[in-house]
C-alpha positions in Angstrom: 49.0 -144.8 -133.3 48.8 -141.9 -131.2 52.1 -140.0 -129.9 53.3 -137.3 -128.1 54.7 -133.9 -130.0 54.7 -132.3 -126.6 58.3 -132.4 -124.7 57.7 -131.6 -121.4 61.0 -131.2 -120.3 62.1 -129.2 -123.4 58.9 -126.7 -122.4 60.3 -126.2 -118.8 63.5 -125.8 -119.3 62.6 -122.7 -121.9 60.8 -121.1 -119.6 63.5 -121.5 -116.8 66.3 -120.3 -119.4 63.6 -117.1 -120.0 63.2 -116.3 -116.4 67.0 -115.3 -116.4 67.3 -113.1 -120.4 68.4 -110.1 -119.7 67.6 -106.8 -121.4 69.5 -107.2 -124.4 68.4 -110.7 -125.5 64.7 -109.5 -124.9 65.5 -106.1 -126.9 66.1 -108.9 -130.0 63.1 -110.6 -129.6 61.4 -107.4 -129.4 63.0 -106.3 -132.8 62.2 -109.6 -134.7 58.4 -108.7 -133.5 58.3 -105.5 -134.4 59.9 -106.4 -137.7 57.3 -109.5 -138.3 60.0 -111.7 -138.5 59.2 -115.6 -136.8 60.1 -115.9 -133.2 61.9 -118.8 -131.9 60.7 -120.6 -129.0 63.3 -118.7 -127.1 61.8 -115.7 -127.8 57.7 -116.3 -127.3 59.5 -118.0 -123.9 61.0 -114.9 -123.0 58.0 -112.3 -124.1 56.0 -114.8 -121.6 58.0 -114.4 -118.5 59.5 -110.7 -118.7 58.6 -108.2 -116.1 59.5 -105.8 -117.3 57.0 -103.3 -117.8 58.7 -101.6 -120.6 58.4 -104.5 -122.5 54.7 -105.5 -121.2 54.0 -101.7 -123.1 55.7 -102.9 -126.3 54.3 -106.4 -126.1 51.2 -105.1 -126.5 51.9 -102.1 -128.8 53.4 -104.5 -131.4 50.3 -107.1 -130.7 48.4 -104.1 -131.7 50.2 -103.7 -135.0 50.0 -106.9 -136.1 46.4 -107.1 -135.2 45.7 -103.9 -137.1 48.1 -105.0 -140.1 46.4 -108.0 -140.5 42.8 -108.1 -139.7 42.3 -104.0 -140.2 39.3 -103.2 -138.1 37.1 -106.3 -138.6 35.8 -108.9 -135.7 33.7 -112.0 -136.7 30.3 -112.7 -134.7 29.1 -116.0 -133.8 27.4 -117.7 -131.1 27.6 -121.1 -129.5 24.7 -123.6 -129.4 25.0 -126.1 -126.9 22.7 -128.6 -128.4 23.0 -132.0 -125.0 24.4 -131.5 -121.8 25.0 -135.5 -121.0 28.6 -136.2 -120.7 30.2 -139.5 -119.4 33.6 -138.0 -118.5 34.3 -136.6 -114.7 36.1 -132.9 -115.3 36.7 -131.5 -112.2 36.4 -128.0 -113.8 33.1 -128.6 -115.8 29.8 -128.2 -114.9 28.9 -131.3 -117.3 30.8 -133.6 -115.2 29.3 -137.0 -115.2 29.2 -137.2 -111.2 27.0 -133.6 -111.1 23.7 -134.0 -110.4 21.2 -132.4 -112.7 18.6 -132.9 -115.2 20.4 -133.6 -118.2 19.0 -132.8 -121.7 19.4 -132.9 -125.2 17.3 -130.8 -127.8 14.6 -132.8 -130.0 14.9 -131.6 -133.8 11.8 -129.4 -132.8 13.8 -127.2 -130.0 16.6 -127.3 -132.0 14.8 -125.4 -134.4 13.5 -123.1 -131.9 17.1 -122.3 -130.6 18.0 -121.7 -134.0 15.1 -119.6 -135.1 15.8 -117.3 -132.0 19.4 -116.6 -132.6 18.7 -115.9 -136.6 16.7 -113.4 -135.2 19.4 -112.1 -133.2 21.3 -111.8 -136.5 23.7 -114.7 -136.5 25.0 -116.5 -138.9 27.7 -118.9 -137.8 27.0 -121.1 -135.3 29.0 -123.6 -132.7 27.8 -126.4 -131.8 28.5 -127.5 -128.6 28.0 -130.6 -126.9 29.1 -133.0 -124.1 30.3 -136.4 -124.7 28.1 -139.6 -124.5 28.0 -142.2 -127.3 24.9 -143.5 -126.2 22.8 -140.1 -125.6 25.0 -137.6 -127.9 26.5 -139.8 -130.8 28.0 -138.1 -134.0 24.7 -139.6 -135.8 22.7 -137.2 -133.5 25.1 -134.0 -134.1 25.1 -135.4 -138.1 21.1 -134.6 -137.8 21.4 -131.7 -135.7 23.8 -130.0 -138.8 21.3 -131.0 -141.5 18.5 -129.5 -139.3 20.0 -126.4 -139.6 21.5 -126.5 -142.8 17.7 -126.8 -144.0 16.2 -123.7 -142.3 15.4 -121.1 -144.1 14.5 -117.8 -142.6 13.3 -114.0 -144.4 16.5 -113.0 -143.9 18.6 -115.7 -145.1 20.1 -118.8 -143.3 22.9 -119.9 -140.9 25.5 -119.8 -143.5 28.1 -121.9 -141.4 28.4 -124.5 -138.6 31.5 -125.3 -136.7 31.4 -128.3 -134.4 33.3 -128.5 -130.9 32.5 -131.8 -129.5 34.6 -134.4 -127.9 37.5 -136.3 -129.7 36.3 -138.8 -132.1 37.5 -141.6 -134.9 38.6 -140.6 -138.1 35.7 -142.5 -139.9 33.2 -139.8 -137.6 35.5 -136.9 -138.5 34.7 -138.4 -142.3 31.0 -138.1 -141.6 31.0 -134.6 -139.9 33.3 -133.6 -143.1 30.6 -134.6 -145.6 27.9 -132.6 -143.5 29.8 -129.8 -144.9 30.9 -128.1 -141.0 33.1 -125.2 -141.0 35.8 -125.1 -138.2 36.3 -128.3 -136.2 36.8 -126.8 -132.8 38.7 -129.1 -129.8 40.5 -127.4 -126.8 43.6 -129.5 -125.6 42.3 -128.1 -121.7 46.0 -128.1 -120.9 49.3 -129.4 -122.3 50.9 -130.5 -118.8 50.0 -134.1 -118.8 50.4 -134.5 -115.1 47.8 -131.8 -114.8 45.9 -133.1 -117.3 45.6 -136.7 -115.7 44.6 -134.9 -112.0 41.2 -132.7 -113.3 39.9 -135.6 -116.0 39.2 -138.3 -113.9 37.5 -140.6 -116.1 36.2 -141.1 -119.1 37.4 -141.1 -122.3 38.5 -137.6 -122.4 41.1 -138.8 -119.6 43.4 -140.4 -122.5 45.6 -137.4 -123.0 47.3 -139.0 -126.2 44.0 -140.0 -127.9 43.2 -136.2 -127.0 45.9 -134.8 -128.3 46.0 -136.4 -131.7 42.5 -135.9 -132.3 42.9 -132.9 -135.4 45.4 -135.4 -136.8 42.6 -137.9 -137.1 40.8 -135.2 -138.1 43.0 -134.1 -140.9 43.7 -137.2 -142.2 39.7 -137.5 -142.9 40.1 -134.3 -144.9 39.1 -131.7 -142.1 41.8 -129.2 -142.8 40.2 -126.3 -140.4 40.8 -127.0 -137.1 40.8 -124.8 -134.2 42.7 -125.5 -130.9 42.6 -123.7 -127.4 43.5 -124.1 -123.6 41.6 -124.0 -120.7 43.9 -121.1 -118.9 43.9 -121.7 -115.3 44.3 -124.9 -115.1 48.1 -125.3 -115.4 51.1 -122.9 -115.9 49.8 -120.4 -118.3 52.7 -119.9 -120.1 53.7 -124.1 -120.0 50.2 -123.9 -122.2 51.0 -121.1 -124.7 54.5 -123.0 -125.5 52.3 -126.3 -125.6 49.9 -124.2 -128.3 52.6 -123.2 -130.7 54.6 -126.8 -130.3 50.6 -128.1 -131.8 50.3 -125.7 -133.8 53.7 -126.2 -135.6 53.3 -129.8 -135.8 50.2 -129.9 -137.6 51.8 -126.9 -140.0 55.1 -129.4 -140.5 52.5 -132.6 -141.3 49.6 -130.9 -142.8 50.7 -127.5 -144.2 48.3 -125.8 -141.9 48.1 -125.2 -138.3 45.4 -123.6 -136.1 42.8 -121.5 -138.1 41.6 -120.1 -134.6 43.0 -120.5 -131.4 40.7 -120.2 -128.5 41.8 -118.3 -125.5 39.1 -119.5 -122.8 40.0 -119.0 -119.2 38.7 -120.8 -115.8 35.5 -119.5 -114.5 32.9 -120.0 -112.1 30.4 -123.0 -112.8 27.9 -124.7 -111.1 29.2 -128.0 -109.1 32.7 -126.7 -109.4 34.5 -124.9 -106.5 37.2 -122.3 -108.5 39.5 -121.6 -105.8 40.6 -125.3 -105.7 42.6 -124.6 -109.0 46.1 -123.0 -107.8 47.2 -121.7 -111.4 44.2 -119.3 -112.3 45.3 -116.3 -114.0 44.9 -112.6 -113.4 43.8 -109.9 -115.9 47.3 -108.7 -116.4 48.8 -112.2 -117.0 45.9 -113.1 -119.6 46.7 -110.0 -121.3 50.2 -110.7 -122.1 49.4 -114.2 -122.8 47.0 -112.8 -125.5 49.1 -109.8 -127.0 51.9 -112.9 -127.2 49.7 -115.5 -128.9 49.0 -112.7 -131.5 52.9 -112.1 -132.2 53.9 -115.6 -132.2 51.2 -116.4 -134.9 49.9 -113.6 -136.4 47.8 -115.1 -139.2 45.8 -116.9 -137.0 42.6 -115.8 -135.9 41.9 -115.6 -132.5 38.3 -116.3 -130.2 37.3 -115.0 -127.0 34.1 -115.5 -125.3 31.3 -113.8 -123.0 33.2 -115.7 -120.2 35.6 -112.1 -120.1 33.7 -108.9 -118.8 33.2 -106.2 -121.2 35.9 -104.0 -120.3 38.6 -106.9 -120.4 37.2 -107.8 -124.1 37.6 -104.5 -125.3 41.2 -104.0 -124.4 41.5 -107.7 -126.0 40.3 -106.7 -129.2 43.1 -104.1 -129.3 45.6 -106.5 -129.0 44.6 -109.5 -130.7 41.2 -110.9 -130.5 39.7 -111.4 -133.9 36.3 -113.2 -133.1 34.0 -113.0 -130.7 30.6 -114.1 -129.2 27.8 -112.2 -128.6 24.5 -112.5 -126.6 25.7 -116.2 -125.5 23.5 -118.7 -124.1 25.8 -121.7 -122.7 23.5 -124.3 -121.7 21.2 -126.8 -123.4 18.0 -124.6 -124.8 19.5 -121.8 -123.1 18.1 -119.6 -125.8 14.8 -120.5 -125.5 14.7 -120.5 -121.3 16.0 -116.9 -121.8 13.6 -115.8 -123.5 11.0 -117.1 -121.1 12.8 -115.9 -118.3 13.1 -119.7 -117.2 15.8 -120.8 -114.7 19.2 -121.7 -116.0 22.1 -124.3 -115.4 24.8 -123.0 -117.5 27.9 -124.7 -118.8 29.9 -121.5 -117.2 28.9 -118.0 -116.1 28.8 -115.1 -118.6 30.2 -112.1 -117.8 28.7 -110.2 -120.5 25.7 -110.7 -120.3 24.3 -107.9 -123.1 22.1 -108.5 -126.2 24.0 -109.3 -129.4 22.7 -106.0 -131.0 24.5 -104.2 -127.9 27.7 -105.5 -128.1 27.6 -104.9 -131.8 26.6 -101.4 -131.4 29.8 -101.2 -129.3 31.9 -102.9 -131.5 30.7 -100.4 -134.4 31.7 -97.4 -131.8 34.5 -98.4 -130.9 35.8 -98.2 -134.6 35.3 -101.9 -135.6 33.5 -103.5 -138.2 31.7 -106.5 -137.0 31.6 -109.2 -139.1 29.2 -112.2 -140.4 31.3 -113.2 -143.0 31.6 -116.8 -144.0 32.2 -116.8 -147.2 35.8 -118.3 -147.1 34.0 -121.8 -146.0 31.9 -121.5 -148.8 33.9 -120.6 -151.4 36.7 -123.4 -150.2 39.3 -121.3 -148.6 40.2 -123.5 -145.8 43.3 -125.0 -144.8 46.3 -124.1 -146.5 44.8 -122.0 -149.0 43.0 -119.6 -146.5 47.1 -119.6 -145.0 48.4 -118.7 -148.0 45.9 -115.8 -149.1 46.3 -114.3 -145.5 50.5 -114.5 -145.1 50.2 -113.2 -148.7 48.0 -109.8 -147.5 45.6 -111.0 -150.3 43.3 -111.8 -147.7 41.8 -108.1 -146.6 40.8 -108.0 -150.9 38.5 -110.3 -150.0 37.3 -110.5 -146.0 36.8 -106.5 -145.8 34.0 -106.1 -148.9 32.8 -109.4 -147.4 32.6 -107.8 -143.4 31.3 -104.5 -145.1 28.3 -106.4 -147.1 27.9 -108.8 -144.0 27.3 -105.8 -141.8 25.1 -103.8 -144.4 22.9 -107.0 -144.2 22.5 -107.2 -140.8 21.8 -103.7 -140.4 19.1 -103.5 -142.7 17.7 -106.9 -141.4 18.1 -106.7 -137.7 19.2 -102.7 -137.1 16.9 -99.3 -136.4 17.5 -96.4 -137.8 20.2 -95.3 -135.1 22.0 -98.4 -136.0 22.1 -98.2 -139.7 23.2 -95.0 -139.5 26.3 -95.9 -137.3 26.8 -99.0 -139.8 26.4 -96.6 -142.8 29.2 -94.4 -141.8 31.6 -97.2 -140.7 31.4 -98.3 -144.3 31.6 -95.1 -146.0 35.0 -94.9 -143.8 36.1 -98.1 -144.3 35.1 -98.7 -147.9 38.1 -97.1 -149.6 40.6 -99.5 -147.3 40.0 -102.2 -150.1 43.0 -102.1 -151.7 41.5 -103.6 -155.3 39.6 -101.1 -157.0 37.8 -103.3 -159.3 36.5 -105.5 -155.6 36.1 -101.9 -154.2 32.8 -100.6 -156.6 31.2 -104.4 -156.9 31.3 -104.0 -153.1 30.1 -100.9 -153.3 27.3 -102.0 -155.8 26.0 -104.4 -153.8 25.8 -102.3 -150.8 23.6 -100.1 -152.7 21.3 -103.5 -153.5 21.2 -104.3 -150.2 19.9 -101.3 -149.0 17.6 -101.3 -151.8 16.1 -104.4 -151.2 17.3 -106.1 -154.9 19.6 -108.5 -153.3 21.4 -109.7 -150.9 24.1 -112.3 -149.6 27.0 -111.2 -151.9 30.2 -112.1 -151.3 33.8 -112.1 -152.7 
């Protein structure tokens, strides 16, 4: 049976109640941040709605911390692959909206393969799938045959190593299926936690049930998915009514599953074709998705964070400051999109990109900019999911294991997809980075197969 976690009432009076803390009560929140102690839904309430530029400043400076305590310098590449474009639901904010008039696809198994074999050769490694909803063009037997395509590729340089899926809510005897296919995250975004919102931009379809919605990673979870990754559509509602609706999910699937989120999605409202944006009253600013991002990172700190090539470079790169842990890169978000660009064919995205760079660019930046991307999925593979993966990260075991693992991951790709310039910039990230790895005996096998690697004896290690 599916019910409601969400109070409504309870969220809006909060954020009333925060509008009018004063300095001092904010000064406490402030302190329980800075001392990684868990906020109350008082205080993410009140780090939401303050003014105060003061505290914006040390919002974000303890954002930083946590990011840099946690995650140390690494960021986790992937890309999406939109795989059909048919959708029966009418979303007044998607370009995929049933009433939109376009030639719809989907990818046969052959230009699947194509798709695939184009962004291997960008370097990636973990894919999305992506995908609109239709039972009778898109079922989960389709997407089922669409993992096991990929799954059985086999490149020079290796494979894609992990597939999460982000398609439309589904039964628990699908979520079974998609379980067995052995995905990685299960990816849904709740669009927006106001209800009355929610019923004005889905006008139909089966997407328009916000219960069946919102219950859809207990369904998920109860057919033994226990990575899930949630997210809001910002812009479509009060921003901060969806950050409170976030961490309300997010502690009710911790309370009946003993983990919450693994990734939380920040995605916000963007131009699309069909769509007119200046219809939706609550879009947010750059400064407003800032905070909402530095204060998603405080109030859960151990869970990663994803932000796409919807956000302009500049934006992104303050983001991964503050709290962004994954990221896209080179992003195609249409049906063959890969493919078309490549022929320099016309496109009908799912959204506009705003960075619109090569994959190898924006990890060149990454790398100068002092991170280390990642193409790591080793946790997946080695069954850290769920609670386990929780427990290793609030422990501070984790960076033992997903630093050698981002170090070898980026060796990898540099000597696979990188010239000379760029293994040279990878080179000395690692040689900077390599001594972070707290256990010795982890530190020189890392550093062992880093010197196979570049030797050409082997390759795909991982701790």
């Amino acid at each position: 049976m599916s019910t409601s976690f969400i109070n409504r009432q309870y969220i809006e009076n909060l954020l009333e109640d925060a509008k009018h803390a004063d300095d001092a009560s904010l000064a406490v929140s402030l302190e329980k941040a800075q001392q990684g102690k868990s906020l109350s839904h008082k205080d993410v309430a009140g780090l939401l709605t303050t003014e105060n530029p003061e505290h914006i400043e040390e919002i974000y400076d303890i954002a930083g911390k946590i990011k840099k305590r946690i995650y140390g310098s690494r960021i986790v590449i992937f890309a999406p692959l939109y795989v059909s474009d048919y959708c029966v639901n009418r979303c007044t904010y998607c370009s995929f909206n049933h009433n939109h008039k376009f030639k719809r696809s989907r990818l046969t198994m052959d230009e699947l393969r194509q798709e695939v074999k184009i962004l291997e050769m960008m370097g990636h490694k973990r894919l999305a799938i992506e995908a609109g909803e239709s039972n009778e063009e898109c079922p989960v037997e389709y997407i089922l045959e669409c993992i096991k395509t990929i799954y059985e590729m086999k490149f020079d340089n290796g494979e894609i190593r992990r597939i999460n899926v982000n398609i439309a809510a589904t039964t628990e005897e699908n979520y079974r299926k998609l379980k067995k296919a052995g995905i990685g995250t299960y990816i849904l975004f709740q669009e927006t936690y106001d209800e009355h919102i929610y019923s004005q931009v889905h006008i139909a379809g089966p997407k328009k049930d916000f219960l069946w919605h919102l219950n859809a990673f207990d369904r998920a979870q109860d057919a033994g998915i226990d990575d899930v990754g949630g997210g809001v559509l910002f812009g479509l509602a009060n921003p901060y009514f969806d950050v409170m609706g976030l961490l309300l999910h997010n502690e009710h699937l911790e309370k009946k599953y003993n983990s919450g989120f693994h990734t939380i999605s920040v995605p916000r409202l963007c131009s699309a074709p069909g769509m007119n944006i200046e219809s939706f009253p609550n879009l947010v600013d750059d400064e407003t998705f800032t905070k909402i991002t530095a204060v998603i990172r405080i109030a859960v700190p151990f869970t990663g964070m994803i932000l796409s090539t919807r956000e302009k470079s500049a934006l992104r790169k303050k983001l991964l400051q503050l709290g962004i842990s994954q990221v896209s890169a080179g992003s195609s978000t249409e049906v063959g999109g890969y493919t078309k660009r490549q022929h320099n064919e016309k496109t009908n995205p799912q959204f506009l990109v705003n960075d619109e760079r090569s994959a190898v660019s924006i990890i060149s930046e990454l790398m100068d900019d002092g991170f280390i991307p990642s193409f790591c999925t080793a946790c997946y593979r080695e069954g850290r999911t769920g609670d386990r993966f929780m427990s290793l990260a609030k422990s501070g075991e984790i960076g033992n294991v997903c630093l050698p693992n981002a170090l070898m991951t980026l060796c990898e790709y540099s000597m696979d997809y990188g010239d000379d310039t760029f293994r040279q910039k990878a080179a000395a990230i690692t040689e900077k980075e390599i001594f972070n790895i707290a256990n010795g005996s982890i530190r020189q096998k890392t550093i062992e197969n880093i010197t196979k690697i570049q030797s050409g004896s082997g390759r795909d290690f991982y701790v």
